[in-house]
Biopython code that builds the backbone (N, CA, C, O; Angstrom):
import numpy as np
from Bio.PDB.StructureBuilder import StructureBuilder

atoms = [
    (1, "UNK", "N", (2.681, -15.436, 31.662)),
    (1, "UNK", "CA", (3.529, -16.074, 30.704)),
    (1, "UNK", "C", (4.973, -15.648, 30.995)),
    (1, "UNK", "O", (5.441, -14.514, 31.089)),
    (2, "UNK", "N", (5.463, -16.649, 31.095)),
    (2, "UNK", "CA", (7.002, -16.257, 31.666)),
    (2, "UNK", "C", (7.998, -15.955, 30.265)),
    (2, "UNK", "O", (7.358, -16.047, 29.218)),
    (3, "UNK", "N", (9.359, -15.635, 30.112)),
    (3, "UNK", "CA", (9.974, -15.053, 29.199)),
    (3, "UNK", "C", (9.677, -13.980, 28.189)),
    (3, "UNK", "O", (8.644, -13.329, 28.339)),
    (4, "UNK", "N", (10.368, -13.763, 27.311)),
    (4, "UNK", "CA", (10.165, -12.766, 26.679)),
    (4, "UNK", "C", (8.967, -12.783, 25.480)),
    (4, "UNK", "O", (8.778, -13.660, 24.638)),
    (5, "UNK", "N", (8.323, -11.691, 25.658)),
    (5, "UNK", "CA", (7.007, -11.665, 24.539)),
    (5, "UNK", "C", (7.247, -10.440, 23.860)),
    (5, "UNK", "O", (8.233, -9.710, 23.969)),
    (6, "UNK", "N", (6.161, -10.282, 23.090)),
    (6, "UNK", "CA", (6.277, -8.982, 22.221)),
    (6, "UNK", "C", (4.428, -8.622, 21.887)),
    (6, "UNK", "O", (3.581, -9.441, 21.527)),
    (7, "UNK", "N", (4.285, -7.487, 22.093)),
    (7, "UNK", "CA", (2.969, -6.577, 21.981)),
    (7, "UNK", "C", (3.036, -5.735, 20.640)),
    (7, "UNK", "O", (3.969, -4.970, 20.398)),
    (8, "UNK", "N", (2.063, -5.924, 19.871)),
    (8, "UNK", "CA", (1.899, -5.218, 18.787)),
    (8, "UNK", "C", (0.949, -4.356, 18.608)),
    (8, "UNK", "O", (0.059, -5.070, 19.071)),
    (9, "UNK", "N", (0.262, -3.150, 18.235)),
    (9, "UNK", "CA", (-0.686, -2.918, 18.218)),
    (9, "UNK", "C", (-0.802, -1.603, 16.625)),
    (9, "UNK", "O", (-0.062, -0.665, 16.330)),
    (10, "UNK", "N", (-1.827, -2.046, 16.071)),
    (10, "UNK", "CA", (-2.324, -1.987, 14.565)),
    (10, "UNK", "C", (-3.648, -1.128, 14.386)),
    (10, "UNK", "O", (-4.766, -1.591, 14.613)),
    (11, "UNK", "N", (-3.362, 0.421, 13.871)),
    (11, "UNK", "CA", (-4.304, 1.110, 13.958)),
    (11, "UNK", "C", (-4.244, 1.984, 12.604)),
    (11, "UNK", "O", (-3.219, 2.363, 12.036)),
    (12, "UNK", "N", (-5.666, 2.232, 12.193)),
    (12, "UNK", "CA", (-5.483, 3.309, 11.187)),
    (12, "UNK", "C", (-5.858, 4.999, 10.928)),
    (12, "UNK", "O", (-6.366, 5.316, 9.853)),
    (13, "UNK", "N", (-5.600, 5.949, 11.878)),
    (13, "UNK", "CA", (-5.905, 7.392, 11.949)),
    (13, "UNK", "C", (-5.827, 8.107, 10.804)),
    (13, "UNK", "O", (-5.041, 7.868, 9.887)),
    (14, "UNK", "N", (-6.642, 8.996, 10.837)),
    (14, "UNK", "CA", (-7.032, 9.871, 9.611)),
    (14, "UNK", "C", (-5.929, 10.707, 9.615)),
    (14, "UNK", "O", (-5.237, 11.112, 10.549)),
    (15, "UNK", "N", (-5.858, 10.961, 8.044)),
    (15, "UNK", "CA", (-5.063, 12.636, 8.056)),
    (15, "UNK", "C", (-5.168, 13.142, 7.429)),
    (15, "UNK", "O", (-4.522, 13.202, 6.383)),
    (16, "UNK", "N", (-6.416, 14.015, 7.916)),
    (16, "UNK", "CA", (-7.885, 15.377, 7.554)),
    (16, "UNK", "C", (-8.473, 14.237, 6.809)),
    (16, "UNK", "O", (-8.469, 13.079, 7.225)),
    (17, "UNK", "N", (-8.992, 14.642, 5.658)),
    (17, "UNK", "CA", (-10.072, 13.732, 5.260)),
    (17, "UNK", "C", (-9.132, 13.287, 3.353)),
    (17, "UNK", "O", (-9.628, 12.727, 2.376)),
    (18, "UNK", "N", (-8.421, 13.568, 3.452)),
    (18, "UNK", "CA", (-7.592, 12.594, 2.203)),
    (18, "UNK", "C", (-6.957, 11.003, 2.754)),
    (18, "UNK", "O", (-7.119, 9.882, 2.271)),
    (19, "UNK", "N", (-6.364, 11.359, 3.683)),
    (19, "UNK", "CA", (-5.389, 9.997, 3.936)),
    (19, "UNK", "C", (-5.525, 9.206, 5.083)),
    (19, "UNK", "O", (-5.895, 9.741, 6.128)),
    (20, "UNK", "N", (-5.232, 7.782, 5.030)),
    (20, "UNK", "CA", (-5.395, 6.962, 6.245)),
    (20, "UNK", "C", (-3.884, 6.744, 6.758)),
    (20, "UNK", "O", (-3.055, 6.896, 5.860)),
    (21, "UNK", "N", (-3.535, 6.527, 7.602)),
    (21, "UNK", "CA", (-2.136, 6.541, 7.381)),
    (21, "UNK", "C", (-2.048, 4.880, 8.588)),
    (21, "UNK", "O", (-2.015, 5.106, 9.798)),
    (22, "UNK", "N", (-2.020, 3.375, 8.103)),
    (22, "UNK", "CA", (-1.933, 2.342, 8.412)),
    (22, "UNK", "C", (-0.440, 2.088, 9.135)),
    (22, "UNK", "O", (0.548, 1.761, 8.477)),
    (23, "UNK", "N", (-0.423, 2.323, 10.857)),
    (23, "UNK", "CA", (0.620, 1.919, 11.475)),
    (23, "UNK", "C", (0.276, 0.753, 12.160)),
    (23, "UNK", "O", (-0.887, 0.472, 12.451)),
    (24, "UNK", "N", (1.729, -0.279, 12.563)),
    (24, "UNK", "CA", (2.585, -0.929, 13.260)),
    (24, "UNK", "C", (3.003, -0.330, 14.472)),
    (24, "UNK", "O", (3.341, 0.837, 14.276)),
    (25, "UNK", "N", (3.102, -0.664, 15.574)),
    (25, "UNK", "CA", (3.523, -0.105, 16.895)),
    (25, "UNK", "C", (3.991, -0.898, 17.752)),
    (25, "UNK", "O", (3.184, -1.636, 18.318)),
    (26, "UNK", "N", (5.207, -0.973, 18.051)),
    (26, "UNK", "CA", (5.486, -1.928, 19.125)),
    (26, "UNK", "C", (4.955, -1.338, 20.756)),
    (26, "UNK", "O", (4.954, -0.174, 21.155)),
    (27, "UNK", "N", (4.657, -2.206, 21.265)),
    (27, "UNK", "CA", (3.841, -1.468, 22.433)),
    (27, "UNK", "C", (4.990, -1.831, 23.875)),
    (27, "UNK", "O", (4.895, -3.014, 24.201)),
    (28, "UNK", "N", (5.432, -1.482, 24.249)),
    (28, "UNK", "CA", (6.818, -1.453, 25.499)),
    (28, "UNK", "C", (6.328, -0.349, 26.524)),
    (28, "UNK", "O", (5.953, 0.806, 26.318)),
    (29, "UNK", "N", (6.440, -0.994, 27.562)),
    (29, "UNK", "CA", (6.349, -0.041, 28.867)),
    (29, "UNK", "C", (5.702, 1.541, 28.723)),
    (29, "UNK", "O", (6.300, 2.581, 28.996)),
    (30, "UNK", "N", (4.367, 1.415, 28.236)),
    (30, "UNK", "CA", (3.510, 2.699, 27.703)),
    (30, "UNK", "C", (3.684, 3.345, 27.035)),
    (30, "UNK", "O", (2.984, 4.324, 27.293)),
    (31, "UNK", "N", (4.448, 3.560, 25.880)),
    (31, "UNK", "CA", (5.231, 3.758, 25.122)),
    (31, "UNK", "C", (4.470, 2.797, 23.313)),
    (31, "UNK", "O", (4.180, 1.604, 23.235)),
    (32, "UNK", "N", (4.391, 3.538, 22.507)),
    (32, "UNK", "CA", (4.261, 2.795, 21.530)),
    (32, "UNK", "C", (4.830, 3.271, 20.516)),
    (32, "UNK", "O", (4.256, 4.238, 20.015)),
    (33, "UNK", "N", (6.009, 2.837, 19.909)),
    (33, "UNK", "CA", (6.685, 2.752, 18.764)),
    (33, "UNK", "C", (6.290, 2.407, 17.391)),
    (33, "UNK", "O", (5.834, 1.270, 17.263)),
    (34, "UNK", "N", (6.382, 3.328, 16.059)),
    (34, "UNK", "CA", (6.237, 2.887, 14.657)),
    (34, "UNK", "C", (6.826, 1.822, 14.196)),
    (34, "UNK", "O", (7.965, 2.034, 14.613)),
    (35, "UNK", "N", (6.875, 0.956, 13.711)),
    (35, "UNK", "CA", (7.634, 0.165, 13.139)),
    (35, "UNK", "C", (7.402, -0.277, 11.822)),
    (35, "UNK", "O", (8.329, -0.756, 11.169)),
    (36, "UNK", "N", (6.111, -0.156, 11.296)),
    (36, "UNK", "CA", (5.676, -0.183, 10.214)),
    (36, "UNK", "C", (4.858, 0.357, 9.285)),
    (36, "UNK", "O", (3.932, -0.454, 9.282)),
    (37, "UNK", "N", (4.594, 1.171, 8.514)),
    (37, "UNK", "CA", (3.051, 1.961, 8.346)),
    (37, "UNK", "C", (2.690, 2.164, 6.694)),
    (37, "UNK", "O", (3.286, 1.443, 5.895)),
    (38, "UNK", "N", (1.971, 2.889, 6.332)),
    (38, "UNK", "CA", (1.880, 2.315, 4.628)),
    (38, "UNK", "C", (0.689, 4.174, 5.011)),
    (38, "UNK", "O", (0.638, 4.666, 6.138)),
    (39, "UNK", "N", (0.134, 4.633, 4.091)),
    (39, "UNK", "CA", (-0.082, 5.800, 3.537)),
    (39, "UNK", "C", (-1.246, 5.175, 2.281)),
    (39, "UNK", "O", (-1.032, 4.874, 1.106)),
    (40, "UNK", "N", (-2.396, 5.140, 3.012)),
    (40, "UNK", "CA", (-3.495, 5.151, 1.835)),
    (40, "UNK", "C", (-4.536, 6.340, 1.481)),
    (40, "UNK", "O", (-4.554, 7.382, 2.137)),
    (41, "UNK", "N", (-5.213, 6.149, 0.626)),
    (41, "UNK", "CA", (-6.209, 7.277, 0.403)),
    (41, "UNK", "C", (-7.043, 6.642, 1.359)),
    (41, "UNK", "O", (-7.262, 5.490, 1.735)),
    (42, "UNK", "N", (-7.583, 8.226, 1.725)),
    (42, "UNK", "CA", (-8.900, 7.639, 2.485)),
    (42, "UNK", "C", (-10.439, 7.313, 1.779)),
    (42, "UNK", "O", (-11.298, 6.706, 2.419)),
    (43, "UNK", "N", (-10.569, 7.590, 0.981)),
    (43, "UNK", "CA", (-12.156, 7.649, 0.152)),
    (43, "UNK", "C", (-11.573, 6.409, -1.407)),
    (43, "UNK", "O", (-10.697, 6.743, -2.205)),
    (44, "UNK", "N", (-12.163, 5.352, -1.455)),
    (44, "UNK", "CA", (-13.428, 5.401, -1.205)),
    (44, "UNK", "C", (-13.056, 4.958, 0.362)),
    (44, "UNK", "O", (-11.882, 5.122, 0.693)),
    (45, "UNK", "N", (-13.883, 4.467, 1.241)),
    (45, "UNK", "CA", (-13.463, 3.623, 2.418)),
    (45, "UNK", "C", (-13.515, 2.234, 1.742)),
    (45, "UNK", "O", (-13.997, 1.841, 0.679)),
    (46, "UNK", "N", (-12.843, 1.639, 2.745)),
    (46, "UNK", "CA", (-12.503, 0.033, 2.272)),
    (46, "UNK", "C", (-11.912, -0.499, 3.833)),
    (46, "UNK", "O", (-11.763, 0.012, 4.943)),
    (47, "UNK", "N", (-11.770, -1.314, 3.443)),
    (47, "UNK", "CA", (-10.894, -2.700, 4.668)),
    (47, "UNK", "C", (-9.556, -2.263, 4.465)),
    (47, "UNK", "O", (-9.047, -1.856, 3.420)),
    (48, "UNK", "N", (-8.993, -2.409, 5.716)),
    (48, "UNK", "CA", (-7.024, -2.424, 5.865)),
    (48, "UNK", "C", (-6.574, -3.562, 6.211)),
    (48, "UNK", "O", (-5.398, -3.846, 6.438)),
    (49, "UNK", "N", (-7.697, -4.398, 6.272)),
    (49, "UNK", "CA", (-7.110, -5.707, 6.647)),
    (49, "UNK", "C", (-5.806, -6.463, 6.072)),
    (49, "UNK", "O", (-4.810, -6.824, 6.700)),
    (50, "UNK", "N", (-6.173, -6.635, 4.334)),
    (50, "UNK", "CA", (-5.234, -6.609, 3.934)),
    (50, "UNK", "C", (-3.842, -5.949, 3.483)),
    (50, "UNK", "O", (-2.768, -6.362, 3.043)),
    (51, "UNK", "N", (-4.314, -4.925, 3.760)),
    (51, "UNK", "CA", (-2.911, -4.090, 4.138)),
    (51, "UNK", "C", (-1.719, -4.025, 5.211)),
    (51, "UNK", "O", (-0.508, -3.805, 5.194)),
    (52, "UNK", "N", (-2.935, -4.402, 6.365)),
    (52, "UNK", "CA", (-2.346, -4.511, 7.715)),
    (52, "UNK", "C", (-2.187, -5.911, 7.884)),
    (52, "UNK", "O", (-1.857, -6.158, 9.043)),
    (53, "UNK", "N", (-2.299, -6.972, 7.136)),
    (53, "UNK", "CA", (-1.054, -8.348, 7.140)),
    (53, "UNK", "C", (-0.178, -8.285, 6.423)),
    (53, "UNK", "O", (0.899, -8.758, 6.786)),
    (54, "UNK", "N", (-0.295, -7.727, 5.242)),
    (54, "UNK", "CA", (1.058, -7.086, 4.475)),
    (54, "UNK", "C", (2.309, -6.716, 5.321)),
    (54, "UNK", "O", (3.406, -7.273, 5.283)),
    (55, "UNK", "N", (1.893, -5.575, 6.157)),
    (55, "UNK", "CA", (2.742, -5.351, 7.271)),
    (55, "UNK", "C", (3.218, -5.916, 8.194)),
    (55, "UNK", "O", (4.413, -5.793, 8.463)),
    (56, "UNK", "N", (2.245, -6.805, 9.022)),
    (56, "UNK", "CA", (2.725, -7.863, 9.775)),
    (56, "UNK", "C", (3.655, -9.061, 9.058)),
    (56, "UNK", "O", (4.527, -9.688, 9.659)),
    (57, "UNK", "N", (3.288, -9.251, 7.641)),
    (57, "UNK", "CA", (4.625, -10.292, 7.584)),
    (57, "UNK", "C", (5.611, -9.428, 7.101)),
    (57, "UNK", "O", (6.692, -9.913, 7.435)),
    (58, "UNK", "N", (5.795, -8.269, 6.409)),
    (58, "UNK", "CA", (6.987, -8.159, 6.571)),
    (58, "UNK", "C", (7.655, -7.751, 7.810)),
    (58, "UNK", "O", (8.825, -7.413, 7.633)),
    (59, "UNK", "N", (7.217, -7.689, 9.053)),
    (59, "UNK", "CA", (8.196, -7.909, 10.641)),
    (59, "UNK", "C", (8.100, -9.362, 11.043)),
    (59, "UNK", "O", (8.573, -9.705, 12.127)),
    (60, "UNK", "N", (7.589, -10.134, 10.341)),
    (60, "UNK", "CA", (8.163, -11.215, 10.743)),
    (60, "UNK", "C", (9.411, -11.782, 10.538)),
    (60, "UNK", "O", (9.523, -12.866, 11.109)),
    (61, "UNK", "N", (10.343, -11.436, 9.946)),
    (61, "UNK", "CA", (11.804, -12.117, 9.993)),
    (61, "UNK", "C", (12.556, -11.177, 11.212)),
    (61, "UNK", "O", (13.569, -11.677, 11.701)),
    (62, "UNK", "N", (12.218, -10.152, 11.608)),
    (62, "UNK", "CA", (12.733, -9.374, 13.021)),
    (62, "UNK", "C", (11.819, -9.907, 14.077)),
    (62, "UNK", "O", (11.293, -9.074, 14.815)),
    (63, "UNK", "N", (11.577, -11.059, 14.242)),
    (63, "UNK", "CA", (11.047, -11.617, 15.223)),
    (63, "UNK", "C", (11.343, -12.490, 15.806)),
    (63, "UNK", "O", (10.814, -13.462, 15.267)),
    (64, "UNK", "N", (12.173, -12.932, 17.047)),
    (64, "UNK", "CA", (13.155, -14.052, 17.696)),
    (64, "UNK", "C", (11.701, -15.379, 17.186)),
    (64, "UNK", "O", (10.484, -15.208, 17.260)),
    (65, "UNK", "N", (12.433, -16.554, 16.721)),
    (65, "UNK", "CA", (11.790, -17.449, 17.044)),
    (65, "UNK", "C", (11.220, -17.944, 18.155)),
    (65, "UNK", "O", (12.160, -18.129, 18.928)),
    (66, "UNK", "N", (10.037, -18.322, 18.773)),
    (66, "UNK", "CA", (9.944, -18.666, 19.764)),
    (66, "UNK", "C", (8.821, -17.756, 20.280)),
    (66, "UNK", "O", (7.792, -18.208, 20.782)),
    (67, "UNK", "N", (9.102, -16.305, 20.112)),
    (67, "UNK", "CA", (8.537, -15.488, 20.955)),
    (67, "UNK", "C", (6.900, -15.181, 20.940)),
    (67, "UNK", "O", (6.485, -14.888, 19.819)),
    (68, "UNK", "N", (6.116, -15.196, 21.772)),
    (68, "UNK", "CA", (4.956, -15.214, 21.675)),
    (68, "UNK", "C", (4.721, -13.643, 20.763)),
    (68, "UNK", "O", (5.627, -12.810, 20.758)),
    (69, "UNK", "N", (3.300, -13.383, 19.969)),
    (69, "UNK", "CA", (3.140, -11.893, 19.707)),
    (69, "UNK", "C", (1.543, -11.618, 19.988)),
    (69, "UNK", "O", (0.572, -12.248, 19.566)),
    (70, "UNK", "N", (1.595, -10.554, 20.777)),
    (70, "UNK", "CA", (-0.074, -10.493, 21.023)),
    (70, "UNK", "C", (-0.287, -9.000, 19.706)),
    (70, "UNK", "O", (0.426, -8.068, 19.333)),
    (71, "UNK", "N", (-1.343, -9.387, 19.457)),
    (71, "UNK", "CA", (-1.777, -7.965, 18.545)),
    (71, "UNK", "C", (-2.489, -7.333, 19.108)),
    (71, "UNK", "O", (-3.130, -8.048, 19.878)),
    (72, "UNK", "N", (-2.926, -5.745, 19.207)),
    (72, "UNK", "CA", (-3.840, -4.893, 19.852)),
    (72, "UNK", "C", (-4.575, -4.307, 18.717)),
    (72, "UNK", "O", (-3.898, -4.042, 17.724)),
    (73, "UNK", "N", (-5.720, -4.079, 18.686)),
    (73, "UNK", "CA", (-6.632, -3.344, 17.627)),
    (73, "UNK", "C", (-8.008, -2.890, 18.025)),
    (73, "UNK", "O", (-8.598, -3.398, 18.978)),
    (74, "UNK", "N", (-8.422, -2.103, 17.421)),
    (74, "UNK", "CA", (-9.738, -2.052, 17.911)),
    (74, "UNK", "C", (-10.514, -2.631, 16.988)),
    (74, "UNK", "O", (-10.224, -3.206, 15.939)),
    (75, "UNK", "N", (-12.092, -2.289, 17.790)),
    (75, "UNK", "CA", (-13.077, -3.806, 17.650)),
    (75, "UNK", "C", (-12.999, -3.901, 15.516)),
    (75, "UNK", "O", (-13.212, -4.951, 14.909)),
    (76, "UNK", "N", (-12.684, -2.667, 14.879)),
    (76, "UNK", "CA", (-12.487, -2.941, 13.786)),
    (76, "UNK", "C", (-12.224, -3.777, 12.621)),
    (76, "UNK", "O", (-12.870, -4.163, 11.647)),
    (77, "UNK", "N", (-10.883, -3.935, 13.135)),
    (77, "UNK", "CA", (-10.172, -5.363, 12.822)),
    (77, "UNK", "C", (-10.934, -6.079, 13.042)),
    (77, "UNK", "O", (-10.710, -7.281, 12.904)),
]
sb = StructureBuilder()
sb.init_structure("model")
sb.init_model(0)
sb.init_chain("A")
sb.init_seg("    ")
for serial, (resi, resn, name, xyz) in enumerate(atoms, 1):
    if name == "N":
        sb.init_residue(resn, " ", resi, " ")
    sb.init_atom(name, np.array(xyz, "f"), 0.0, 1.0, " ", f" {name:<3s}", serial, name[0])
structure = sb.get_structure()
């Protein structure tokens, strides 16, 4: 795909066994950057799904029109 694109990738890691902590990452030349993240409890467990489109639209107005966006996640999502 020729021109400019953008790589996202959307994960949720523990922190110890209270908190999930739901990041945004821009993914650039091996390198992956925060850009967005939110701080949930971890118990009960549940879905981040909707949490983690929450996040994705709010980076959508920092997003050139036009530009393709691939998302990265694991098989979770």
């Amino acid at each position: 795909m020729a021109g400019p694109q953008l790589a996202l990738a959307i994960d949720a890691p523990a922190v110890g066994t209270r908190y999930v902590v739901l990041a945004v990452r821009v993914v650039s030349r091996g390198c992956a950057i925060p850009v967005a993240w939110g701080v949930l409890p971890a118990h009960p467990p549940h879905a981040w799904r909707r949490e983690g489109l929450r996040l994705l639209r709010r980076l959508r107005p920092a997003i050139p029109r036009g530009w393709p966006v691939i998302v990265l996640a694991d098989r979770g999502w």
